[in-house]
VOZAKOL-366586 format. One record per residue: x, y, z of N, C-alpha, C, CB in turn; residue in three letters. Coordinates in steps of 0.001 Angstrom, whole numbers, padded with zeros to 6 digits, always signed. Glycine has a CB too. Layout:
% VOZAKOL-366586
XYZXYZXYZXYZALA ...
***
This chain:
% VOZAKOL-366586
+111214+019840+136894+109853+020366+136770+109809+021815+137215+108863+019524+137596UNK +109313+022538+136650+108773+024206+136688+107577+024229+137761+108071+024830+134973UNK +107972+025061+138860+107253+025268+139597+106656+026977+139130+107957+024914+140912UNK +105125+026690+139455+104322+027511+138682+104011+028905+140260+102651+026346+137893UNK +104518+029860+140083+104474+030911+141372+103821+032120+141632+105549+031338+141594UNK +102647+031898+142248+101868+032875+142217+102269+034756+142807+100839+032152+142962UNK +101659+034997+142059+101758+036682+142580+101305+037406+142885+101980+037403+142225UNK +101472+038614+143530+100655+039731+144226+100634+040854+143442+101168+040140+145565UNK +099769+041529+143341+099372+042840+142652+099492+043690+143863+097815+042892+141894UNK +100825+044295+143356+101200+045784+143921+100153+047019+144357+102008+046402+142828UNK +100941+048144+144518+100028+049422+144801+100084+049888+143739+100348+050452+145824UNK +100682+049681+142497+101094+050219+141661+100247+049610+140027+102596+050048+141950UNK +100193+048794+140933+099429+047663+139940+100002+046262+139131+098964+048470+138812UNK +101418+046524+139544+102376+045523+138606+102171+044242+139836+104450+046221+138243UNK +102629+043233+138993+102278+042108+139725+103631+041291+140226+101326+041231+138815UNK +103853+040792+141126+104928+040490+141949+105044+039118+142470+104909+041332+142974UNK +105853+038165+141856+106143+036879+142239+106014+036778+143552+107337+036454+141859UNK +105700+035332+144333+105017+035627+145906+106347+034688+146142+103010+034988+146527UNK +107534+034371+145614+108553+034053+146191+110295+034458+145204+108144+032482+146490UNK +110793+035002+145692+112179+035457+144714+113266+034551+144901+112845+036976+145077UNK +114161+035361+143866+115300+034131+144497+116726+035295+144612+115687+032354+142998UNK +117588+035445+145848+118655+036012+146030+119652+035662+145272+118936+035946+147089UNK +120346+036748+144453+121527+036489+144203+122871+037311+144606+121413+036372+143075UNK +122585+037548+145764+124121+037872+146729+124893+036823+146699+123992+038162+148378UNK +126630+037425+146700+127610+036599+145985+127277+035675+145007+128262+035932+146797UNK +126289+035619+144035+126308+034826+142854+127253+036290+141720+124275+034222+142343UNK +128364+035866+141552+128775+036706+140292+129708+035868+138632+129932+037924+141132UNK +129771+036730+138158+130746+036106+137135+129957+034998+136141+132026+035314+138009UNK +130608+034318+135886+130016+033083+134557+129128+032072+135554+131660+031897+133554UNK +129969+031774+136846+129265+031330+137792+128063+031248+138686+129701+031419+138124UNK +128020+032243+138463+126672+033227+139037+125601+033145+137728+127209+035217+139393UNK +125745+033372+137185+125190+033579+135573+124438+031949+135816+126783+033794+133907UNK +125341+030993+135553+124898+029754+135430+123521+029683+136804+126387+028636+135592UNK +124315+029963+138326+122890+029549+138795+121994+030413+139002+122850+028920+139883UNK +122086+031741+138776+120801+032086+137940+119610+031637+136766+121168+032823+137525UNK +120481+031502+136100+120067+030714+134825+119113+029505+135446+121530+030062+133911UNK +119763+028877+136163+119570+026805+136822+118036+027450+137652+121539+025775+138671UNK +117763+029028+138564+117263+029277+139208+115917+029629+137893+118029+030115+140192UNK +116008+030509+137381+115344+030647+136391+114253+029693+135900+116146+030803+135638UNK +115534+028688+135471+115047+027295+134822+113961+026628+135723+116340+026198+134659UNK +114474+026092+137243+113368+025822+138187+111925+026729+138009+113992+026088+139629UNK +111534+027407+138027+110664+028655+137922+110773+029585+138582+109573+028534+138057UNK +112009+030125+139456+111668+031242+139718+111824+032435+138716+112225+031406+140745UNK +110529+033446+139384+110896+034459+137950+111267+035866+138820+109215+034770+136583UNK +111582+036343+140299+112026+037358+140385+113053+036883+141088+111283+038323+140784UNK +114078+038336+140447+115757+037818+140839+115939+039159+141803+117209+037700+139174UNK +116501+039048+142787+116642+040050+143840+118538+040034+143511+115880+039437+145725UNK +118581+041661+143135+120185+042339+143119+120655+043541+144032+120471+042934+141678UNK +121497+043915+143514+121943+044950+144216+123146+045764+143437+122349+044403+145549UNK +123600+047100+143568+124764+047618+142832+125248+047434+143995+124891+049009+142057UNK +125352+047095+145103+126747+046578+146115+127160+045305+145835+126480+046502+147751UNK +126042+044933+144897+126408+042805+145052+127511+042894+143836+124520+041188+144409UNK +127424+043697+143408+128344+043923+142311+127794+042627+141186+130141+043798+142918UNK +126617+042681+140891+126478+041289+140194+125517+041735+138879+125672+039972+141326UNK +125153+043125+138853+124250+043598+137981+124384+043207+136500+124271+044927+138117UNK +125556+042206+136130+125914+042310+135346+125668+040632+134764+127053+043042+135551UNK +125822+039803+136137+125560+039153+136142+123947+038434+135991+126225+039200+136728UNK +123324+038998+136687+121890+038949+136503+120900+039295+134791+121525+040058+137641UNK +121608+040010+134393+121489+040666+133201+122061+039416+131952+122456+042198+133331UNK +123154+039174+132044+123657+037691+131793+122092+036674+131100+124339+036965+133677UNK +121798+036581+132716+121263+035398+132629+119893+035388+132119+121349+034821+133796UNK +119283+037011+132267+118316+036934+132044+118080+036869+130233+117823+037915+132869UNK +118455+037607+129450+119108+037645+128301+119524+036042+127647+120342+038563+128621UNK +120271+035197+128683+120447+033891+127888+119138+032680+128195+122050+033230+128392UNK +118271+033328+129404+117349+032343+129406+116102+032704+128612+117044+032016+130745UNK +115786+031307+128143+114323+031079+127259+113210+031598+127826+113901+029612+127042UNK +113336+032053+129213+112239+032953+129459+111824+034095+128832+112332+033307+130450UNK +110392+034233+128448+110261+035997+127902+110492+036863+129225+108427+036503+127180UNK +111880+038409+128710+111509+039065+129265+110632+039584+130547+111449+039164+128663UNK +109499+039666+129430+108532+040591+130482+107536+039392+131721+107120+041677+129198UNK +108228+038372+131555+107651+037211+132750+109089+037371+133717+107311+035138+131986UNK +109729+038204+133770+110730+037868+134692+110572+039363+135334+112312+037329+134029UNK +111207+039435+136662+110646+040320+137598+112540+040529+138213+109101+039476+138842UNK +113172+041899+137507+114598+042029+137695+114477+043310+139197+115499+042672+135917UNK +115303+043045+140377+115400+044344+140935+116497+044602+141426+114574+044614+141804UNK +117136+045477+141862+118294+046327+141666+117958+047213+143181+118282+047315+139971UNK +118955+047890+143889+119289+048393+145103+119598+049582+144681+120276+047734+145881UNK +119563+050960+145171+120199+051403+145413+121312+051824+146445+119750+051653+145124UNK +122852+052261+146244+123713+052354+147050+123598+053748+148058+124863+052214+146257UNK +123808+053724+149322+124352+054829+150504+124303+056021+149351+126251+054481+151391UNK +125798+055720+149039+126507+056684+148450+126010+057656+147687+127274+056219+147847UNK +124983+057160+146670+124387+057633+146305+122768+057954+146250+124871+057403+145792UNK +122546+058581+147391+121277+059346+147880+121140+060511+147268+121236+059643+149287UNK +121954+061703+147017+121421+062693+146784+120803+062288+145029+122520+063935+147118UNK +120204+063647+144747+119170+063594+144071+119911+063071+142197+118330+065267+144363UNK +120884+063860+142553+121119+063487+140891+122160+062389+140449+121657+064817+140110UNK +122712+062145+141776+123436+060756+141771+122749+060007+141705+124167+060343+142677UNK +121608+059620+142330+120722+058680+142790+119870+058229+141144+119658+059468+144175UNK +119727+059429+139919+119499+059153+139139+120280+058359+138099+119140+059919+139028UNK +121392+058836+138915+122424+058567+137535+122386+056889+137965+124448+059550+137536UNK +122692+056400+139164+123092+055205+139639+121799+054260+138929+123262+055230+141415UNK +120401+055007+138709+119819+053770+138178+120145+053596+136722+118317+053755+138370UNK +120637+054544+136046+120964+055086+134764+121916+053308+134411+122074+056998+134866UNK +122769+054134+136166+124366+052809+135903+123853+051933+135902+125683+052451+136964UNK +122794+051173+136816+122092+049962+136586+121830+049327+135856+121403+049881+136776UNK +121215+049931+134298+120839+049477+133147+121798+049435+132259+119901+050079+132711UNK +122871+050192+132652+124247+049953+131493+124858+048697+131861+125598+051205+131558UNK +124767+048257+133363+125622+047065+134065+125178+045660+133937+125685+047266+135542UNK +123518+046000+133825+122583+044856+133542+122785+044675+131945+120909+045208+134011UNK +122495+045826+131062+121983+045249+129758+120599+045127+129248+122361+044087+129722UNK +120008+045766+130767+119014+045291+130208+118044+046793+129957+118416+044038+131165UNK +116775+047058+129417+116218+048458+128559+115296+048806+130180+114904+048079+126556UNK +115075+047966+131055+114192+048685+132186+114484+047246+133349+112097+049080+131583UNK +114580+047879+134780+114645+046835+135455+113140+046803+136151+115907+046878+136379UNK +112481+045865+136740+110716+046183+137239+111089+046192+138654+109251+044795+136836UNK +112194+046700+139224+111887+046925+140666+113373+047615+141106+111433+045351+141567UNK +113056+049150+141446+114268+049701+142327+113976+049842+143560+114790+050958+141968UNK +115331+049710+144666+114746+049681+146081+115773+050728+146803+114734+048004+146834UNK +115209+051611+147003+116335+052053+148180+117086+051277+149363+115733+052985+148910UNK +118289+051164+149136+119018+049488+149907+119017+049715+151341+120935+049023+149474UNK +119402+050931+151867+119396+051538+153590+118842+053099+153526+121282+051596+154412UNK +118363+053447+154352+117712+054916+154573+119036+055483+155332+116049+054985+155637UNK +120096+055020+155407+121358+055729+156230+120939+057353+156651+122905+055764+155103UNK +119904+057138+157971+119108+058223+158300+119857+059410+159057+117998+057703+159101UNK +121327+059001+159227+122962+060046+160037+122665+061218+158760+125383+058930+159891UNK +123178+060606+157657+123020+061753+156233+122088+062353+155865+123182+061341+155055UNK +120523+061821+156260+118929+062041+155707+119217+062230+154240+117994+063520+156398UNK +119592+062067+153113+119605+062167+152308+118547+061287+151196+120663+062195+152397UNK +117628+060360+152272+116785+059638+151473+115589+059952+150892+116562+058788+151991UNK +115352+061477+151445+114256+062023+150820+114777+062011+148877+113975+063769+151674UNK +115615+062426+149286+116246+062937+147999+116164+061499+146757+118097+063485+148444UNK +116526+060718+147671+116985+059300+146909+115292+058525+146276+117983+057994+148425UNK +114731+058801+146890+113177+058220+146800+112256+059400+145597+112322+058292+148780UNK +112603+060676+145792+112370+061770+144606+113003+061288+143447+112969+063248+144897UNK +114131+060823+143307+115193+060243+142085+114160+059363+141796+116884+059475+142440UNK +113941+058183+142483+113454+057239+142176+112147+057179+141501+113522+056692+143068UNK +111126+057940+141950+109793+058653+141434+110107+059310+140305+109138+059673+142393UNK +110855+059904+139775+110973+060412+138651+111507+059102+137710+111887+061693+138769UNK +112527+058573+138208+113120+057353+137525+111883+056289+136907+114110+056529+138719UNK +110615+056345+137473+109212+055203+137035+109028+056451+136203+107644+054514+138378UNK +108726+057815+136628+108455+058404+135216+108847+058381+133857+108575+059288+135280UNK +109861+058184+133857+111197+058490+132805+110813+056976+131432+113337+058178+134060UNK +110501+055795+132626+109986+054626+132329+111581+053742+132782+109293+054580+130563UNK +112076+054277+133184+114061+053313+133605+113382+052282+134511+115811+054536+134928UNK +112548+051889+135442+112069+051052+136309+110441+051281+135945+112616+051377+137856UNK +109838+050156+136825+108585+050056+136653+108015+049877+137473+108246+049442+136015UNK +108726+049738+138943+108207+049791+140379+109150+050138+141081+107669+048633+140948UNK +108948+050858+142070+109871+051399+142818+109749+051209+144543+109835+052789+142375UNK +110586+050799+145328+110324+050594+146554+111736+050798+147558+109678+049205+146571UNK +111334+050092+148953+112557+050488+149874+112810+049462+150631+112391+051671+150779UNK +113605+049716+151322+114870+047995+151760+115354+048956+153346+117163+047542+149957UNK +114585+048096+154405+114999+048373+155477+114807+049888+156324+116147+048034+155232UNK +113240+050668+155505+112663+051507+156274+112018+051398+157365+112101+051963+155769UNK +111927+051502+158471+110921+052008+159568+110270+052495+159668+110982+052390+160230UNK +108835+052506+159886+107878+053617+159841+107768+054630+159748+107427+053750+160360UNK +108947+055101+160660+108874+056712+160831+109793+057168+159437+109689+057349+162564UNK +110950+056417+158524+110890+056404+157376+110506+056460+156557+111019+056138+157172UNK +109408+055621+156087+107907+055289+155355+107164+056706+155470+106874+053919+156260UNK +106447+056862+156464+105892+058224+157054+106402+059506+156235+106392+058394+158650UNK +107799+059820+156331+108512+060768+155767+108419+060667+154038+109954+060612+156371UNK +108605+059985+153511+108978+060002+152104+107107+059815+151641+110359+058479+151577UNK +106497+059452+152322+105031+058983+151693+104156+060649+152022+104151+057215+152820UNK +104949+061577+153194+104437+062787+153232+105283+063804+152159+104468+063225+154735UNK +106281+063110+151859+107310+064728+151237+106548+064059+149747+109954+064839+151371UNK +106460+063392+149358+106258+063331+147705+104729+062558+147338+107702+062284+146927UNK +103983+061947+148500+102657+061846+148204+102696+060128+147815+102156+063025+146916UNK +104225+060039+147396+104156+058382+146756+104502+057613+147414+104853+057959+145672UNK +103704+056383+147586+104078+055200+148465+104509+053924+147783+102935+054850+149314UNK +105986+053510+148678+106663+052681+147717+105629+051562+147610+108183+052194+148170UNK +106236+050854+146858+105268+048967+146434+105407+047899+146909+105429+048239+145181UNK +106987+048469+147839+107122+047061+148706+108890+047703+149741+107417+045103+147137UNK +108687+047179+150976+109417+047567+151672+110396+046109+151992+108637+048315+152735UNK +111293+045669+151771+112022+044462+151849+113002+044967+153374+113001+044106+150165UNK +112851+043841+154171+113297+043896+155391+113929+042343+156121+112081+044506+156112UNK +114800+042931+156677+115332+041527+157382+113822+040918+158142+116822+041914+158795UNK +113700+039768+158199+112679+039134+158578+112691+037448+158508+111695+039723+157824UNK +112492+037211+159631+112670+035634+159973+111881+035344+161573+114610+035218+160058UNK +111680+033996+161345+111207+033769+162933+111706+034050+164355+111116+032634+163078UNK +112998+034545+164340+113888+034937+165390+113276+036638+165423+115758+034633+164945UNK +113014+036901+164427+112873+038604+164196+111422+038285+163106+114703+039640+163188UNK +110337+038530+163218+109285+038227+162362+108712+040138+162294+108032+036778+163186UNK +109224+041162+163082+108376+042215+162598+106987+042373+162133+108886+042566+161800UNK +106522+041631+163505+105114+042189+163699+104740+043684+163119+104873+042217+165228UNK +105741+044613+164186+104741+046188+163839+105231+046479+162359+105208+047887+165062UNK +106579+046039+161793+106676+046610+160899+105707+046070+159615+107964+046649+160793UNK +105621+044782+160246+104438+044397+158628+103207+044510+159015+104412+042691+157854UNK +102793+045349+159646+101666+045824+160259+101373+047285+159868+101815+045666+161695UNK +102316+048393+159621+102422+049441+159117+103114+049652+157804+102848+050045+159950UNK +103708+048387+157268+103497+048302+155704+102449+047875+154878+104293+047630+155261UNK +101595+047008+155815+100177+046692+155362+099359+048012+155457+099483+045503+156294UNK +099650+048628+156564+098216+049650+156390+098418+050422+155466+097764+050604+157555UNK +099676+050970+154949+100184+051874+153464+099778+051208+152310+101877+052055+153228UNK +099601+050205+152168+099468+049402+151136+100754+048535+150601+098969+050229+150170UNK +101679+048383+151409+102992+048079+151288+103373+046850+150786+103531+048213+152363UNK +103897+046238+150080+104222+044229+149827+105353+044449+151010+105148+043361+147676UNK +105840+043362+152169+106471+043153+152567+107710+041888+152140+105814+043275+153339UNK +108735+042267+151792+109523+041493+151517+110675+041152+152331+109770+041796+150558UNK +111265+039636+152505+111756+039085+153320+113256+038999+153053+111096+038029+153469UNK +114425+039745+153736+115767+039075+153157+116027+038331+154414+117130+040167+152627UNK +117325+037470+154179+117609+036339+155222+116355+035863+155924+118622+036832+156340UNK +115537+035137+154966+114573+034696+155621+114550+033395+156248+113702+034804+154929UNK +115574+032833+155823+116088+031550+156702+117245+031794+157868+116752+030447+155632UNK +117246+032958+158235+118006+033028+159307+119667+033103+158911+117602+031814+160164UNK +120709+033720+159302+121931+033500+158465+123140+032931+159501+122381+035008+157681UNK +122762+032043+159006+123980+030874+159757+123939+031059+160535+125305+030680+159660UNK +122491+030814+161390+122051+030791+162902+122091+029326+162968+120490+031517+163348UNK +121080+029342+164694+120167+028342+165205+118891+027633+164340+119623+028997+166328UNK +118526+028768+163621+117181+028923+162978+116472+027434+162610+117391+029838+161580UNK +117029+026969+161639+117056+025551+161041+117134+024544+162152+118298+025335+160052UNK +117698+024690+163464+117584+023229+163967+116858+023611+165269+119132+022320+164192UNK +115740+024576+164833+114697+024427+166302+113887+023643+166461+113885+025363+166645UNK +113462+022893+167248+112932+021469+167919+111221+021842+167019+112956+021405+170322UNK +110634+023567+167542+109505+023827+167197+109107+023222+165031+109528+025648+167713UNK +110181+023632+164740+110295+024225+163410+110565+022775+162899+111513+025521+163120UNK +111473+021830+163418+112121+020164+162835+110869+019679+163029+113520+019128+163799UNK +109698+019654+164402+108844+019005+164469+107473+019222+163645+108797+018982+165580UNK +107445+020352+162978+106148+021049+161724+106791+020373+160240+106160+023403+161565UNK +108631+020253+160110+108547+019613+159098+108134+018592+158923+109260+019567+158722UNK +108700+017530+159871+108482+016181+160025+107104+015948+159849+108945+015687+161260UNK +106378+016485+160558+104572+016278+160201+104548+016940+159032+103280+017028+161329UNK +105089+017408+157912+104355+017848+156867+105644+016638+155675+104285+020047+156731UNK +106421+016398+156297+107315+015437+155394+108226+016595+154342+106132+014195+154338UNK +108291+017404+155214+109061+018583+154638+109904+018733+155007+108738+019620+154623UNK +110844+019807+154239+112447+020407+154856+111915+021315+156236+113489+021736+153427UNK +113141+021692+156919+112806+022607+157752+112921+023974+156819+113712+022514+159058UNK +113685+024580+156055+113548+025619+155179+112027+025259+154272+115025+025698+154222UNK +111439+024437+153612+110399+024866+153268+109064+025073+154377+110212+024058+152264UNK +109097+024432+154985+108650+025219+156110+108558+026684+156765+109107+024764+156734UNK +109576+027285+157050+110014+028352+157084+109298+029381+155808+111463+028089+157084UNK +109960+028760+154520+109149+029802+153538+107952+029254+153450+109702+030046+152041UNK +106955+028918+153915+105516+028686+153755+105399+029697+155003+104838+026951+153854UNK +105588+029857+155587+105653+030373+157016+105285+032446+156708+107708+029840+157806UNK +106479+032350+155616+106780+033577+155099+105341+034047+154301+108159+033446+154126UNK +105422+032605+153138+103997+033268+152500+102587+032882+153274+103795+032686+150855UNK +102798+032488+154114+100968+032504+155453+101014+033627+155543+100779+031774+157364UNK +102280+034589+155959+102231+035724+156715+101862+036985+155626+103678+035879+157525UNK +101994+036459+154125+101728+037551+153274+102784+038075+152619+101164+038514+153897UNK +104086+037939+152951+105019+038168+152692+106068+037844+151715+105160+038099+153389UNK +107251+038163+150718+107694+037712+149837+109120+037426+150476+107490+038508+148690UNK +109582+036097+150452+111104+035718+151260+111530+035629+149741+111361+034002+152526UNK +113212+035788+150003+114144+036007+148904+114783+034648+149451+115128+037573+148804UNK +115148+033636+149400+116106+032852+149843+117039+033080+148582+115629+031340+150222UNK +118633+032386+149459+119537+032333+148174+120098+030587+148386+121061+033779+148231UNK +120345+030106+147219+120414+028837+146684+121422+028335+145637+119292+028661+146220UNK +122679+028101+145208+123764+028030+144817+122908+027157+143811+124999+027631+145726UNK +122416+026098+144411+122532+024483+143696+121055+024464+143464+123187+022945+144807UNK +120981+023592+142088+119436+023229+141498+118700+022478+142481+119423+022290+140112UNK +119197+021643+143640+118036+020884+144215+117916+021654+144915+118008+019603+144737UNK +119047+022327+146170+118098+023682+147259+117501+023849+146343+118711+025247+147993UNK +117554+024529+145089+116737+026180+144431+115112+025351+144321+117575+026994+142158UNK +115385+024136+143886+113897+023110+143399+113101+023248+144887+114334+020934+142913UNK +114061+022678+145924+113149+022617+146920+112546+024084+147897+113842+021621+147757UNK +113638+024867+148027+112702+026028+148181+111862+026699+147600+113078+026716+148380UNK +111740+025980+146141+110837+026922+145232+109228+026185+145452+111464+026885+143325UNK +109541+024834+146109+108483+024060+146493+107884+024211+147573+108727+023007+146491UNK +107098+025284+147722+106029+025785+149012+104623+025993+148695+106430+027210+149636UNK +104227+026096+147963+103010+025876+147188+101629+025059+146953+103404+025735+146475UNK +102042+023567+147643+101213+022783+147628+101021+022090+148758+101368+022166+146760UNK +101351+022722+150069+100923+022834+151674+101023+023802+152025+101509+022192+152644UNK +099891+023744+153033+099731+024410+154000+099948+024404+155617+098892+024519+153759UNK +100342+025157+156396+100733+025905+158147+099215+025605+158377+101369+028094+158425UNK +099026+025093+159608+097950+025833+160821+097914+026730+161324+097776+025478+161785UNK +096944+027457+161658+097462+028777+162107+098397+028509+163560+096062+029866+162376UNK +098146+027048+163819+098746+027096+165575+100296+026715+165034+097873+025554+167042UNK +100413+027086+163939+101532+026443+163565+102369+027472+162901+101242+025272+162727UNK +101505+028016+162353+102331+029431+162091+102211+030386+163559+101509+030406+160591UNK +101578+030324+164464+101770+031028+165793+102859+030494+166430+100616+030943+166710UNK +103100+029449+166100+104187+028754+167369+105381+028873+166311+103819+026743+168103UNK +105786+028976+165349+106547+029720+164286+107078+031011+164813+105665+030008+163056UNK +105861+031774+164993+106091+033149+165170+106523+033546+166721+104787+033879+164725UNK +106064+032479+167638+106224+033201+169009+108311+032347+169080+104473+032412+170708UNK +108549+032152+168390+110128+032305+168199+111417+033748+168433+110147+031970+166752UNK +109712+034937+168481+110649+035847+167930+111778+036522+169428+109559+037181+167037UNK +112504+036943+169080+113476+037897+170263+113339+039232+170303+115002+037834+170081UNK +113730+039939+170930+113962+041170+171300+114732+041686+170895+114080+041370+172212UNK +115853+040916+170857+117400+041072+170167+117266+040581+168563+118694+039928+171072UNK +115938+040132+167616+116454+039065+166684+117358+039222+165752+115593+038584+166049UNK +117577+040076+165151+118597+040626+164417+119427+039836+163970+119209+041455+164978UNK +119971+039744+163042+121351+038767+162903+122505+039226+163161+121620+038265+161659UNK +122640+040456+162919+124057+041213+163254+123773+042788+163615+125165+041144+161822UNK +122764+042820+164261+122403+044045+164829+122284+045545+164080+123293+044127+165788UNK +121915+044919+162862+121179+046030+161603+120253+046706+161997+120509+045447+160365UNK +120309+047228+163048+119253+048413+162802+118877+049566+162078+119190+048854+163504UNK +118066+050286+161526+118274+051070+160433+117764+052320+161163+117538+050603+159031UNK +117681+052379+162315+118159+053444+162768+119126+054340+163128+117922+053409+163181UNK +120157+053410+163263+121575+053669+163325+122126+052969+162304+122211+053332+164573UNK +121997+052101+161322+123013+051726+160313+123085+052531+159064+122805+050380+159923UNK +124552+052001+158590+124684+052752+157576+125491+052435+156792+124853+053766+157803UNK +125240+052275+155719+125948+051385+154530+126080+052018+153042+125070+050015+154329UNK +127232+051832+152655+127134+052846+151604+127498+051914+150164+128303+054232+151948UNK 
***
């Protein structure tokens, strides 16, 4: 059965599935297939990357599934490496040769690798790149405010959605607090935590059990109370079925509070900060 997935209307105006589906390490014929299987369930936005090396893959699938096109919601990363201004064009250029496909509806700047500052540059590419018509929304992956701040003063444009590590260990209060006041979509990677504790907290087993739920759908209901878009990733058709199944319950708020007061100081999964990280 096709689960039917509601969406959010951007700053931009384009409209945005309120749950995606990751395809890190999905590559090859393999990858293709559970894309495809993911597809098939209903999800319709596919979260990529030119580091996942899979652009090709995604493109694959979208192309062999019976979905139309323009109901599917493709996005793409940009790499470190290429920040400055005319690389940064070319790389979405590479995007669409790797995919196959004539426009992807979402580029993201992947890290602000703020040692180089070169992201002013990379976010100007990108603004011209929605001009050009090569993408159709454009946004950023793992800015900080004082990031956000910078690129929304040098060029006037504010991205459509800022995708950030985010989970109950690490829920980023201030940051989805100052992507809301921009007008920002907040989007969730490792939103189930990555091969943590996450899944077997006493708080989190005992909200499924009263709802007769997984502890991961839980979790992503958790995500969309908060407003937010989680990417989970899902190999196999029943995960992909059941995380795609959040839709028809609802959190308490004492329930999404006791969710949230999970969070750490430290939450991080591997100590990504994007103040100091840097990835190319």
């Amino acid at each position: 059965m096709t689960q039917d997935v509601p969406r959010y209307e951007l700053i931009d105006g384009t409209r945005l599935p309120a749950l995606g589906f990751g395809t890190y390490r999905l590559t090859g014929e393999e990858g293709t297939r559970s894309i495809m299987s993911a597809i098939e369930s209903g999800y319709r936005l596919l979260d990529s990357a030119v580091n996942y090396q899979n652009e090709d893959a995604v493109g694959d699938a979208v192309r062999r599934s019976p979905v139309p096109r323009e109901e599917l919601w493709v996005t793409s990363k940009l790499p470190g490496r290429d920040h400055a201004y005319a690389r940064a064009l070319e790389a979405v250029e590479g995007s669409l040769r790797a995919s196959g496909l004539e426009y992807l509806d979402l580029y993201l700047i992947h890290w602000p690798n703020p040692i180089e500052g070169l992201y002013l540059q990379a976010w100007r590419a990108l603004v011209d790149a929605r001009e050009r018509g090569l993408v159709r929304s454009i946004g950023v992956s793992n800015f900080l405010p004082e990031h956000l701040d910078r690129i929304v003063e040098d060029t006037g444009v504010v991205p459509s959605v800022n995708q950030v590590e985010l989970h109950p260990y690490f829920p980023q209060v201030e940051q989805r607090a100052k992507d809301a006041e921009l007008g920002i979509r907040t989007e969730s990677w490792s939103p189930l935590g990555r091969a943590n504790a996450l899944l077997g907290e006493p708080v989190i087993e005992n909200i499924a059990r009263s709802h007769g739920r997984t502890t991961a759908q839980v979790l992503l209901r958790w995500h969309h109370q908060l407003g937010t878009v989680p990417i989970p990733k899902a190999s196999g058709p029943q995960r992909q079925r059941e995380n795609l199944s959040i839709f028809d319950f609802s959190l308490s708020d004492e329930e999404v509070e006791a969710i949230t007061a999970l969070g750490r100081a430290d939450g991080r999964n591997k100590g990504q900060d994007p103040s100091v990280h840097q990835e190319f």
